[in-house]
NUBALUM-287798 format. One line per 4 residues: number of its first residue (from 1); their letters; for each residue x, y, z of C-alpha. Coordinates in steps of 0.1 Angstrom, whole numbers, plus 5000, padded with zeros to 4 digits. Each point is the difference from the previous one (the first is absolute). Layout:
NUM) A) X:Y:Z; ...
***
This chain:
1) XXXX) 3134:5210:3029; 5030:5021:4990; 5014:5028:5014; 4979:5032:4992
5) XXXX) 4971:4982:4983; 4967:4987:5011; 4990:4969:4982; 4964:4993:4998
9) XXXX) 4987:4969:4993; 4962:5009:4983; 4985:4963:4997; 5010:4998:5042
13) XXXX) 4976:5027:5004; 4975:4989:4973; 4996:4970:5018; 4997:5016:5039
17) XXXX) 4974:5027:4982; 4981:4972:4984; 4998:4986:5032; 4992:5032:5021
21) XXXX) 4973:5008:4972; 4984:4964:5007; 5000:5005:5037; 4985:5032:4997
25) XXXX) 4972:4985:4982; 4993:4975:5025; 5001:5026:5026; 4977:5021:4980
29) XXXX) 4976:4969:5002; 4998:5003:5036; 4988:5033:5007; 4962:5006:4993
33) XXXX) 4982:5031:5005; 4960:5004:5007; 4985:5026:5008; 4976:4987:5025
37) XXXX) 5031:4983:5019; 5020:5024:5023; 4989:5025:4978; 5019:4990:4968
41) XXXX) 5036:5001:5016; 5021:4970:4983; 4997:4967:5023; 5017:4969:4997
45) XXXX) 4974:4978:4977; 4977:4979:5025; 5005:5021:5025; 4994:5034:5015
49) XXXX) 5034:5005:5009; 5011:5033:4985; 5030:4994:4975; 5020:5031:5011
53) XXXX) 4997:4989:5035; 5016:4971:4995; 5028:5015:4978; 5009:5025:5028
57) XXXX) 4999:4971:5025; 5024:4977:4976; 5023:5030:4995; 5005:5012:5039
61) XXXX) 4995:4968:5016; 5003:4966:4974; 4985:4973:4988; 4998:4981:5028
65) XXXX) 4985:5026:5024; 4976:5004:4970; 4989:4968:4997; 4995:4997:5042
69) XXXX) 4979:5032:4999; 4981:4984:4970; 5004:4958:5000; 4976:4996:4969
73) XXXX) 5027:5016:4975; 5024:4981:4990; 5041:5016:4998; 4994:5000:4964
77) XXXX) 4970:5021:4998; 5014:5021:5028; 5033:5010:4975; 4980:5004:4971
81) XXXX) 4976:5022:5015; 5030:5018:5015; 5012:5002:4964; 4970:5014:4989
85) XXXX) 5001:5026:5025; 5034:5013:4993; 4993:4995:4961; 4964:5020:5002
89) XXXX) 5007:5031:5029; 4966:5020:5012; 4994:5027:4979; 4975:5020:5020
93) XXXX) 5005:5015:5032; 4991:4974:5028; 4966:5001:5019; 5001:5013:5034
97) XXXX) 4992:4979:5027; 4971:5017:5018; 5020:5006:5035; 5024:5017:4979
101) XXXX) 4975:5030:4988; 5000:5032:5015; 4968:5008:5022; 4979:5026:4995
105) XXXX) 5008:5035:5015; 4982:5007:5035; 4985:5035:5001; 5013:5020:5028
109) XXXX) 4983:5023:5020; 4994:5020:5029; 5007:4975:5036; 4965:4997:5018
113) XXXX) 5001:5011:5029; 4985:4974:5028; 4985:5012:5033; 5010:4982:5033
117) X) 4982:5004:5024
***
């Protein structure tokens, strides 16, 4: 590199596309989606683990606590399922979780009043 100039080197990154492209095709091979399983959110093929699940998992905690949380996925499936995750974000608000939703309004009236006697 010389001073002041960025050199680029385009077959270098060719190569480490080509082989980002081919990973992301594998990882695309992995993640199924039925509708009659978990509602069609994207699992982990052969499994009904969900494939964002386990791309949030891999990110926060690693491979390794990934694959004790889940010993039928191998380290490879985990980080291409992770890199389909990062690669494919949600594009629809999330579901809430049904503790999360707001309960219904309680009507409010007059107190009764209870005679002791």
């Amino acid at each position: 590199m010389e001073k002041g100039r960025t050199v680029v080197s385009v077959a270098e990154e060719r190569a480490r596309l080509g082989k980002t492209r081919g990973r992301l095709a594998q990882a695309k091979g992995l993640v199924v989606r039925h509708p009659e399983v978990l509602g069609g959110e994207p699992c982990v093929k052969g499994t009904r683990i969900p494939a964002y699940l386990v791309g949030a998992l891999a990110r926060k905690h690693g491979v390794a606590e990934v694959r004790a949380a889940y010993p039928s996925l191998t380290p490879q499936t985990i980080e291409l399922v992770a890199l389909y995750v990062e690669a494919n974000p949600r594009r629809e608000r999330p579901r809430q979780a049904e503790l999360s939703k707001p309960k219904a309004a309680v009507k409010r009236g007059k107190a009764k009043r209870v005679r002791l006697d």
